[in-house]
SELUMVO-684755 format. One line per 3 residues: number of its first residue (from 1); for each residue x, y, z of N, C-alpha, C, O, CB. Coordinates in pm, whole numbers. Glycine has a CB too. Example, Ala and Ser with C-alpha at 12.3 -4.5 7.8 and 13.67 -1.06 7.14 Angstrom:
// residues 2
1) 1319:-569:780:1230:-450:780:1320:-330:780:1424:-332:846:1131:-447:905 ~ 1285:-225:708:1367:-106:714:1290:3:787:1341:114:804:1408:-60:572
This chain:
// residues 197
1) 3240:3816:8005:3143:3760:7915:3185:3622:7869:3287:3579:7922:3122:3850:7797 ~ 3113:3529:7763:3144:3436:7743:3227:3422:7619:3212:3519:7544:3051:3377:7757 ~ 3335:3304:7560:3403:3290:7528:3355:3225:7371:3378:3118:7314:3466:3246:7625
4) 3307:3302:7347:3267:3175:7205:3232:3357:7117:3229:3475:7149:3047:2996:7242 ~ 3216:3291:7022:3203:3392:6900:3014:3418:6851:2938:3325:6826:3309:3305:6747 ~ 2993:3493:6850:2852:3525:6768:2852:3520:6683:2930:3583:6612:2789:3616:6764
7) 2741:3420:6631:2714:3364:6463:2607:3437:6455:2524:3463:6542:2682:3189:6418 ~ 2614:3481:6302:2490:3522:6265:2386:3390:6229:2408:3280:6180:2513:3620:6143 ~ 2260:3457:6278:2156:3306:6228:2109:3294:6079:2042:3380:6022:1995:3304:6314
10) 2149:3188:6028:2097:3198:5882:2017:3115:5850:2089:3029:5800:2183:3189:5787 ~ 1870:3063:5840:1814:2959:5831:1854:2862:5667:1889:2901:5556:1666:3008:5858 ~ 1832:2743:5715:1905:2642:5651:1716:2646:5517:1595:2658:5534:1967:2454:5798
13) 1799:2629:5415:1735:2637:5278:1738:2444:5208:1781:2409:5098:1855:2774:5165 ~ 1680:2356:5312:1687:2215:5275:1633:2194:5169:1691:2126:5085:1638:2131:5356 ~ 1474:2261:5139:1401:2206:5028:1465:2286:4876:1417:2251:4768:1225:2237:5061
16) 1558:2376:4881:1615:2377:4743:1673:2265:4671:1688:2248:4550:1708:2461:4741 ~ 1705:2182:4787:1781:2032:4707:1650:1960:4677:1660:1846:4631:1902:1912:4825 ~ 1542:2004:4693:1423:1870:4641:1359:1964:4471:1341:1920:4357:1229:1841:4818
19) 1338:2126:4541:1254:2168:4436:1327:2198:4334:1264:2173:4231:1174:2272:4463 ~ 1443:2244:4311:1513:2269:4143:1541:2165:4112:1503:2151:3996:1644:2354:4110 ~ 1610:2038:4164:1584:1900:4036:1431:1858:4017:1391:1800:3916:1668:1733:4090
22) 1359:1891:4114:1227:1872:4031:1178:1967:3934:1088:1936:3856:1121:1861:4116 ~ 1231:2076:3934:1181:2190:3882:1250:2137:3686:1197:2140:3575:1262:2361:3989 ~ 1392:2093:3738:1496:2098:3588:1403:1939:3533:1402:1912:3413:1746:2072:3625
25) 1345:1864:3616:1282:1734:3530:1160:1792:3476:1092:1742:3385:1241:1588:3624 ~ 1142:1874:3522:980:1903:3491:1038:1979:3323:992:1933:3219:870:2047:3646 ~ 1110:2061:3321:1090:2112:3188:1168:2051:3111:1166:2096:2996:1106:2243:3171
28) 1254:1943:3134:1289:1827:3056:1167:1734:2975:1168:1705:2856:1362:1741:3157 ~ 1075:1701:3065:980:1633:2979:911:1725:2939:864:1713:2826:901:1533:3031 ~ 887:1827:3004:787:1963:2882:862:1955:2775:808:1901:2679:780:2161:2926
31) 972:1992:2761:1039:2003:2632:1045:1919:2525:1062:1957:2410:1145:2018:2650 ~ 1026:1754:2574:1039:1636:2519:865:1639:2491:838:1624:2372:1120:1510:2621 ~ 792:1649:2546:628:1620:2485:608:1757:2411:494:1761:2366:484:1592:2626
34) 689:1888:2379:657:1950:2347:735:1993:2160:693:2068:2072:656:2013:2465 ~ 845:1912:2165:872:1836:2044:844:1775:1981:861:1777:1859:919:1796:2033 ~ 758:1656:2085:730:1523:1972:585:1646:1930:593:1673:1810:679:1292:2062
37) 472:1715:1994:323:1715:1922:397:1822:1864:355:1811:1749:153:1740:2006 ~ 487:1928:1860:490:2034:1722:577:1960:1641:540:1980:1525:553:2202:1743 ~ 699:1867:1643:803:1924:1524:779:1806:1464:796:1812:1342:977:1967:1553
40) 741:1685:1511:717:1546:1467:623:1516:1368:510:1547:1407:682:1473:1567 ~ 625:1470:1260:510:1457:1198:437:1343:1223:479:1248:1289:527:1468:1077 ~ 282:1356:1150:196:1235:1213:259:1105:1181:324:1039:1261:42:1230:1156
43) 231:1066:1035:299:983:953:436:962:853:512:1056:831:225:973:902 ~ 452:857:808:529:862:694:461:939:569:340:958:575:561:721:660 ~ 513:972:487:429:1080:360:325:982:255:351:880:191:575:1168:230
46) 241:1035:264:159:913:245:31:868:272:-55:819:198:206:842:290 ~ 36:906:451:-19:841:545:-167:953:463:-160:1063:408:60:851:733 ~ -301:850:494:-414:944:453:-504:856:602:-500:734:620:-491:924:243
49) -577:954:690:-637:879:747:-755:838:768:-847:896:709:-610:890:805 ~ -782:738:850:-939:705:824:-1033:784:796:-1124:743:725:-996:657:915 ~ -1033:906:839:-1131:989:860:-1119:1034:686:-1214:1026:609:-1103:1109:996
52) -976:1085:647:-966:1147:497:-1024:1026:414:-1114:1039:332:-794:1192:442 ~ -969:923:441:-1069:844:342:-1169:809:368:-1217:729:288:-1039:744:298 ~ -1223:832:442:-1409:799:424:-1468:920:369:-1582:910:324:-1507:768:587
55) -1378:1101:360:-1456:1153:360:-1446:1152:151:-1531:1195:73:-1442:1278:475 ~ -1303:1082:118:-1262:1061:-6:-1340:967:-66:-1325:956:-188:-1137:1030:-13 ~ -1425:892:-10:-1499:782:-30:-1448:635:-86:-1499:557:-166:-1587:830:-108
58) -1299:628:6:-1207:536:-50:-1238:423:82:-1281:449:194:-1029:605:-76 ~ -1210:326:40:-1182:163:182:-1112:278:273:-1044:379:254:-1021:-35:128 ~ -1178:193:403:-1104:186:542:-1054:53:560:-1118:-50:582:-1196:222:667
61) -890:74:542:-857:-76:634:-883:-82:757:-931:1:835:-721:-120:642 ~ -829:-243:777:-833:-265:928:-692:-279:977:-588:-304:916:-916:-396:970 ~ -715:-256:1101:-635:-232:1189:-547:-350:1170:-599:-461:1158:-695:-209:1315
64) -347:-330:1163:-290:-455:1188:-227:-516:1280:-168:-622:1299:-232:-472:1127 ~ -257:-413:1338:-228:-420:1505:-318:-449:1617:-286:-428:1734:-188:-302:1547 ~ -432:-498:1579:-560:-491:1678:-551:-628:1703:-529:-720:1624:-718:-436:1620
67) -570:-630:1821:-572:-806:1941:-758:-851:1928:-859:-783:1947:-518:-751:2208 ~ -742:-975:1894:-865:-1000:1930:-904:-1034:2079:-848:-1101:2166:-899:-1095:1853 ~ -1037:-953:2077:-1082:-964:2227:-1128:-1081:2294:-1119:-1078:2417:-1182:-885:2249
70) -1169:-1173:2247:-1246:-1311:2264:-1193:-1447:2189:-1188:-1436:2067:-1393:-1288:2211 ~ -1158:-1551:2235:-1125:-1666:2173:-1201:-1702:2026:-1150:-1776:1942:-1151:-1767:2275 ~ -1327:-1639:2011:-1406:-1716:1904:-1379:-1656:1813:-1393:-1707:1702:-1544:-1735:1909
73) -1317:-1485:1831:-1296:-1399:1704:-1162:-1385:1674:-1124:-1314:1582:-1351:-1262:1713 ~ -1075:-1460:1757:-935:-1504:1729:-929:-1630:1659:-849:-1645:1567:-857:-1518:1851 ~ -1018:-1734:1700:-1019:-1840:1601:-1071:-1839:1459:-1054:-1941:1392:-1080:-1931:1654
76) -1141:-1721:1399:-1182:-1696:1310:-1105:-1615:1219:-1082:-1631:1099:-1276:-1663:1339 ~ -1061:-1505:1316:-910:-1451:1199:-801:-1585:1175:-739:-1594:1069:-785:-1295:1299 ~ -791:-1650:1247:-663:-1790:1216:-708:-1861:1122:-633:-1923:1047:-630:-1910:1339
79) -853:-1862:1111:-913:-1948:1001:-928:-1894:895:-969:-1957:797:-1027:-2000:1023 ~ -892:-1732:887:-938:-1690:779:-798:-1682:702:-788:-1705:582:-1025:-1562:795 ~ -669:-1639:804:-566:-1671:761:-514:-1807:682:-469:-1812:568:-516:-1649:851
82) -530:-1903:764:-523:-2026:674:-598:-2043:535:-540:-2080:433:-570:-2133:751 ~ -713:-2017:540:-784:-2000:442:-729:-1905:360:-722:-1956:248:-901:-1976:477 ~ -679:-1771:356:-589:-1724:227:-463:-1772:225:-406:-1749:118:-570:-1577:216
85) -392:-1837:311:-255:-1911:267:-237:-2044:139:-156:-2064:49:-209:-1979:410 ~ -365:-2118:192:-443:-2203:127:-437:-2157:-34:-373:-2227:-112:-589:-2201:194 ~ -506:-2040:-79:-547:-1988:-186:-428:-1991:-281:-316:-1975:-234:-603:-1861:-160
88) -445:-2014:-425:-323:-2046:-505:-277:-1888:-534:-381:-1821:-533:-357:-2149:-656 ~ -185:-1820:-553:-128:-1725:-558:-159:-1666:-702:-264:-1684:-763:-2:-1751:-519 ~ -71:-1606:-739:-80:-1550:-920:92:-1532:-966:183:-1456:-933:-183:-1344:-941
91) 74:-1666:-1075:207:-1679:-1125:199:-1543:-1237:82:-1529:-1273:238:-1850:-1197 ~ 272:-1460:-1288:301:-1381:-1393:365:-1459:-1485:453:-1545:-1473:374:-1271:-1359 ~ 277:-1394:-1629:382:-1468:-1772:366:-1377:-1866:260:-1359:-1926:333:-1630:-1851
94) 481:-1308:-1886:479:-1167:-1997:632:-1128:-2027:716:-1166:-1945:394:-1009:-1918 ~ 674:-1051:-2140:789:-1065:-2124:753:-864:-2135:652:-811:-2180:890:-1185:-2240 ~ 912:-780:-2060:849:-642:-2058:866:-555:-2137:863:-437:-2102:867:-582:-1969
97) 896:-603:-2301:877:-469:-2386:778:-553:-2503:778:-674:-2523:1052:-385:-2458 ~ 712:-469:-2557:591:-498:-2694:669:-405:-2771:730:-305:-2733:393:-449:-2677 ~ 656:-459:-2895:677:-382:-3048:619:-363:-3147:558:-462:-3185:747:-414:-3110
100) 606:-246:-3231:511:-176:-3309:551:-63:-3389:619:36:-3363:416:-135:-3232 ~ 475:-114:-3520:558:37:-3671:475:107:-3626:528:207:-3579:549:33:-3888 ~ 365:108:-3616:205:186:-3643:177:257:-3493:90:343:-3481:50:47:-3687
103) 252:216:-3389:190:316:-3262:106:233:-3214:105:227:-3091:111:462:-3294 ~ 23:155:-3279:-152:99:-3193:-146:-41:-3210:-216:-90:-3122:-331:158:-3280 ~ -89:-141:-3290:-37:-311:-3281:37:-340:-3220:127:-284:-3282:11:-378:-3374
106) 89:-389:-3135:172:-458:-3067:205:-598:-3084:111:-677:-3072:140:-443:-2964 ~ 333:-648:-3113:415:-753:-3101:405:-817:-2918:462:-738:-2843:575:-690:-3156 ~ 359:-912:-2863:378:-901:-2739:391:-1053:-2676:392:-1161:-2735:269:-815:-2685
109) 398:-1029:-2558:430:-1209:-2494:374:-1168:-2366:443:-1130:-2271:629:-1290:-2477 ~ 195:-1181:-2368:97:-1153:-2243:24:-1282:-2180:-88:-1302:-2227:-22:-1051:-2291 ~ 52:-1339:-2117:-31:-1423:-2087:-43:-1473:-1933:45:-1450:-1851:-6:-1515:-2171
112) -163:-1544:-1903:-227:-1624:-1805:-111:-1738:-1765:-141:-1841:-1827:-372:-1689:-1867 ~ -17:-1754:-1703:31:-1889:-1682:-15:-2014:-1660:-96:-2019:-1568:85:-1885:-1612 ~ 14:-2136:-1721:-55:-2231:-1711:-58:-2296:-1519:-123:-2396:-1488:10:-2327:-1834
115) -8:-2246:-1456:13:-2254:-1313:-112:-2198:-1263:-178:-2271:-1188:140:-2179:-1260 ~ -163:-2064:-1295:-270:-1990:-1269:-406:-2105:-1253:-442:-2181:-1343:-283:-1875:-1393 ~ -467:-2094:-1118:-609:-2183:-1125:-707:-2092:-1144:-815:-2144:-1117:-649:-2271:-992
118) -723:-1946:-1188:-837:-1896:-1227:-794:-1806:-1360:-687:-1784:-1416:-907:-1818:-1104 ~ -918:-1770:-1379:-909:-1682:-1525:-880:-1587:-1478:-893:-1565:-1357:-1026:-1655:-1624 ~ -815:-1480:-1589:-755:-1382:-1608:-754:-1238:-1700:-720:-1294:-1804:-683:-1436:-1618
121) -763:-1134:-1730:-789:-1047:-1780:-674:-909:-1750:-625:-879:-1641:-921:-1044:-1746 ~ -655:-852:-1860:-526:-752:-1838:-556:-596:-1959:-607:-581:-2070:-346:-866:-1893 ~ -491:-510:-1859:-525:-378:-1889:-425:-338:-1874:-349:-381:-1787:-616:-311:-1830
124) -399:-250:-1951:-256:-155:-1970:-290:8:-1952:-367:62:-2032:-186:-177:-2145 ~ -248:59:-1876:-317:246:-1890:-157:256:-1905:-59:182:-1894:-428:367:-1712 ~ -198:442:-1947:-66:477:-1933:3:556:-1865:113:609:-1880:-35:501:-2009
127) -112:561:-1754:-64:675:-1623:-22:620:-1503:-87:518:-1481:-182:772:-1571 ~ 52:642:-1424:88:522:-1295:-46:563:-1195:-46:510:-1084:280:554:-1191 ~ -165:659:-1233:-288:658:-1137:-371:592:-1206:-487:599:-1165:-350:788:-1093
130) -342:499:-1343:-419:389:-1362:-546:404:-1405:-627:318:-1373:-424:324:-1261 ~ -602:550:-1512:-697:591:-1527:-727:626:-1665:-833:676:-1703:-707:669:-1450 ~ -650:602:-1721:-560:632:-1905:-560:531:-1950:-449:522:-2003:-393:681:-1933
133) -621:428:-1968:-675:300:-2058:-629:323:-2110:-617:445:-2114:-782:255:-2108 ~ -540:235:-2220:-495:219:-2338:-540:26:-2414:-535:-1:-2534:-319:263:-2310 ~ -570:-47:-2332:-580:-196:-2383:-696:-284:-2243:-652:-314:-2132:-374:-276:-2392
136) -792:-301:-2273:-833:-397:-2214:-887:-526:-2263:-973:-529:-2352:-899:-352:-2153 ~ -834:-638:-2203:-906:-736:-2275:-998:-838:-2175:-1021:-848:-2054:-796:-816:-2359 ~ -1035:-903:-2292:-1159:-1044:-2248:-1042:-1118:-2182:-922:-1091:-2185:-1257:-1161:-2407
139) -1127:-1249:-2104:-1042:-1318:-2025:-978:-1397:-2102:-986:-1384:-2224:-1095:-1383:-1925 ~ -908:-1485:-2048:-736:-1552:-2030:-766:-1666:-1998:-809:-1665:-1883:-623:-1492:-1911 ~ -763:-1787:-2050:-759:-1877:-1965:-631:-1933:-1914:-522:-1924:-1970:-826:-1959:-2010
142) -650:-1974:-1836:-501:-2053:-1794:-387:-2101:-1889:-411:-2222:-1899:-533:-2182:-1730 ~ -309:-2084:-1943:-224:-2130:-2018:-229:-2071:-2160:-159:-2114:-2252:-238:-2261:-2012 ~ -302:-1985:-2168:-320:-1922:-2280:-223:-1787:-2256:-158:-1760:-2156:-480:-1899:-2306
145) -234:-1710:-2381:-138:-1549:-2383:-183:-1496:-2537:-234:-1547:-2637:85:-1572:-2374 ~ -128:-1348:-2493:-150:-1257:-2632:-16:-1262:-2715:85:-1225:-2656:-186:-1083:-2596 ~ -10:-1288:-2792:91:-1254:-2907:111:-1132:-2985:214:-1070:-3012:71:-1332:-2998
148) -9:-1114:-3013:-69:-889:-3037:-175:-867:-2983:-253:-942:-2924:-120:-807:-3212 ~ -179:-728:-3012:-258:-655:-2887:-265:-510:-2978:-177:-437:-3025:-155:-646:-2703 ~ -410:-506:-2978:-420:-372:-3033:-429:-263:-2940:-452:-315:-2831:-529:-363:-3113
151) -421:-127:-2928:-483:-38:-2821:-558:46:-2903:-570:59:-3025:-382:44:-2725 ~ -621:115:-2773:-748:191:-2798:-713:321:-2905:-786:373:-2989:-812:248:-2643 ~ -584:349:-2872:-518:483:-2963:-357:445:-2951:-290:386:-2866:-556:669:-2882
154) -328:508:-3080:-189:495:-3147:-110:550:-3102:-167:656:-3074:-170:525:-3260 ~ 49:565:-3052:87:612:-2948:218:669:-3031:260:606:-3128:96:510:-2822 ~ 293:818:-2981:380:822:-3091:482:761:-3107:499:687:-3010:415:915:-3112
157) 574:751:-3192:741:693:-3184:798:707:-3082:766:791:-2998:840:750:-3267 ~ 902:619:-3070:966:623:-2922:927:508:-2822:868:406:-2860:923:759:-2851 ~ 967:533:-2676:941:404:-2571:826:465:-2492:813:587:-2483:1085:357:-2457
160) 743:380:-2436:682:427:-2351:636:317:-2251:569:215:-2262:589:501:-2409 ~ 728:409:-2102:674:320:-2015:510:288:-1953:454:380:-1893:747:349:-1926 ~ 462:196:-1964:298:205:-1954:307:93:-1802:407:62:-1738:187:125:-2137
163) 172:54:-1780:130:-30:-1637:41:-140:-1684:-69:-125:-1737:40:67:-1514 ~ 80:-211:-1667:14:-351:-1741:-22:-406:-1522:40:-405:-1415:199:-500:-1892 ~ -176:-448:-1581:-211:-523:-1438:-323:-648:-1488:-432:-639:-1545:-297:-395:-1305
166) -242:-769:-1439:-317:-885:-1423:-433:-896:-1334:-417:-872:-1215:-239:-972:-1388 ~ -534:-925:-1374:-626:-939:-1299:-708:-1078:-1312:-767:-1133:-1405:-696:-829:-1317 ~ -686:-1110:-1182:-756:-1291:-1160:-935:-1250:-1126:-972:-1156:-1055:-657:-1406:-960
169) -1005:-1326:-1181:-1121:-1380:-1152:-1201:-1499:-1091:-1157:-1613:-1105:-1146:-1374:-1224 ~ -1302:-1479:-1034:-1343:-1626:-1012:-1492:-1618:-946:-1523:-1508:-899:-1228:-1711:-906 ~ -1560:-1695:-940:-1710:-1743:-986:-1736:-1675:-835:-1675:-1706:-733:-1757:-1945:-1029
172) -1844:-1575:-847:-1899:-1550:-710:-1974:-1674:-613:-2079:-1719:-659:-2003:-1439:-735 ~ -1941:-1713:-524:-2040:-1792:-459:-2111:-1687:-358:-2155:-1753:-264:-1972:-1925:-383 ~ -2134:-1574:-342:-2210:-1512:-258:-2341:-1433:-304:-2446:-1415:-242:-2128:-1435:-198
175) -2298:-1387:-444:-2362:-1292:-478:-2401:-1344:-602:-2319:-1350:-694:-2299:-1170:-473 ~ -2538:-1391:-620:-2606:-1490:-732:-2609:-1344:-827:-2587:-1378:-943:-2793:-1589:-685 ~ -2627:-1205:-819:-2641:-1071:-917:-2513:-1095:-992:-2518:-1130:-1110:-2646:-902:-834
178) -2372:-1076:-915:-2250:-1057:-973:-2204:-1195:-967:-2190:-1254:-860:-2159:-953:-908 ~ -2176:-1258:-1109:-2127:-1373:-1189:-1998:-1401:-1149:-1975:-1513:-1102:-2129:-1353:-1334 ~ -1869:-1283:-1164:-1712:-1301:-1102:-1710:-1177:-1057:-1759:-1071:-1095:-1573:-1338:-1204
181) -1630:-1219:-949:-1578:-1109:-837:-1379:-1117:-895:-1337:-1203:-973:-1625:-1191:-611 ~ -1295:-1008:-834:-1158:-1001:-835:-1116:-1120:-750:-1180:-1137:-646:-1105:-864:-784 ~ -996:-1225:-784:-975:-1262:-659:-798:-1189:-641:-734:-1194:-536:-1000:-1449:-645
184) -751:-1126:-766:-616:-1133:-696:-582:-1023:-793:-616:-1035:-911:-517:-1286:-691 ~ -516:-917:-751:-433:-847:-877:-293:-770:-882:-281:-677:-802:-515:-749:-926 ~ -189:-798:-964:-82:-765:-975:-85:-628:-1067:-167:-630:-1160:-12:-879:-1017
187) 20:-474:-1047:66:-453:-1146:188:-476:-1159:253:-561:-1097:42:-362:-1174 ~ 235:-383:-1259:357:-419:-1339:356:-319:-1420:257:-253:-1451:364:-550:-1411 ~ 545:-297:-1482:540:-126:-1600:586:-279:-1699:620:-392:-1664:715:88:-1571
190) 570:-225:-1817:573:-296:-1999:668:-149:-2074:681:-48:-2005:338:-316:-2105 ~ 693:-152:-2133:714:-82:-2218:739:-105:-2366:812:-186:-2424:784:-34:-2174 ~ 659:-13:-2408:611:1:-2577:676:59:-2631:708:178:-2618:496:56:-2622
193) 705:-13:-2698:825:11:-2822:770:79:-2955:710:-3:-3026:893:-147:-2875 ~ 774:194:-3002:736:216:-3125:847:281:-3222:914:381:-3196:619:295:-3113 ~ 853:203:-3342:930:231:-3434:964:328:-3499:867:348:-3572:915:182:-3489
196) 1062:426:-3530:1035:560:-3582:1073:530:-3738:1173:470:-3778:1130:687:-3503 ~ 943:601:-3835:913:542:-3946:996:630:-4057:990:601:-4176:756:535:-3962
């Protein structure tokens, strides 16, 4: 007979080297797209979205990330940009505590800076959701300020941090109905000082 040895036949298994590293990538990115949509959250805490606020009946911003599509509506956001760079800003002039025996007078240093090119008007609540009025007043002119300040109700002894917000005005040119529109507004915390008697 012949001189060689009998092999058993074993057929050769080539495509295991193609299909299990495709197989181990495949549930690599399952695993990775299947992390980010469960464990990831949408936003930072906070985030409310378009849809919640329209149904809240609050502004939709705009987008700050959106490209303009056409040269003419890119030259118009640049112009509109320049045009608020342009705009004079809002200097602040207040100093941040008021003082008072009685709870409801205030000792204070509120005012419009003479830097300011529009009038001015300021409200104090005492809730940081800005809905708790405690002081509103008539306008400010430029260079003017409060020295006292009554509020609406007497507040007890002790400090209290409150929200004082400047608010700029200025002459509608669009809307002949409404006289002044907002043009700019800052807040700010004050705190009220009341004397224990």
């Amino acid at each position: 007979m012949d001189d060689y040895e009998e092999e058993e036949y074993r057929p050769r298994r080539w495509w295991l080297f193609i299909v299990i590293p495709l197989a181990i990538a495949a549930l690599v990115v399952g695993g990775i797209w299947a992390g980010k949509t469960f464990f990831a959250s949408e936003e930072a805490p906070g985030y409310k979205s378009a849809m919640e606020a329209a149904l809240a009946g609050e502004a939709i911003g705009y987008a700050s990330n959106a490209v303009a599509t056409d040269p003419e509506t890119l030259q118009q956001q640049v112009e509109e940009m320049y045009r608020k760079a342009a705009e004079p800003g809002v200097s602040l002039e207040y100093k941040n505590m008021a003082f008072s025996q009685d709870g409801k007078n205030f000792e204070c240093y509120i005012g419009n800076s003479e830097k300011n090119t529009y009038d001015m008007f300021i409200t104090i609540y005492a809730d940081p959701e800005m809905t708790d009025v405690l002081f509103l007043s008539e306008l400010l002119r430029p260079g003017t300020r409060f020295e006292e300040i009554t509020l609406d109700r007497a507040l007890d002894p002790g400090n209290h941090e409150v929200y004082l917000v400047h608010t700029q005005v200025k002459d509608n040119e669009e809307d002949s109905a409404k006289l002044q529109v907002i043009q700019a507004q800052i807040a700010t915390t004050l705190t009220l000082v009341v004397s224990e008697s």
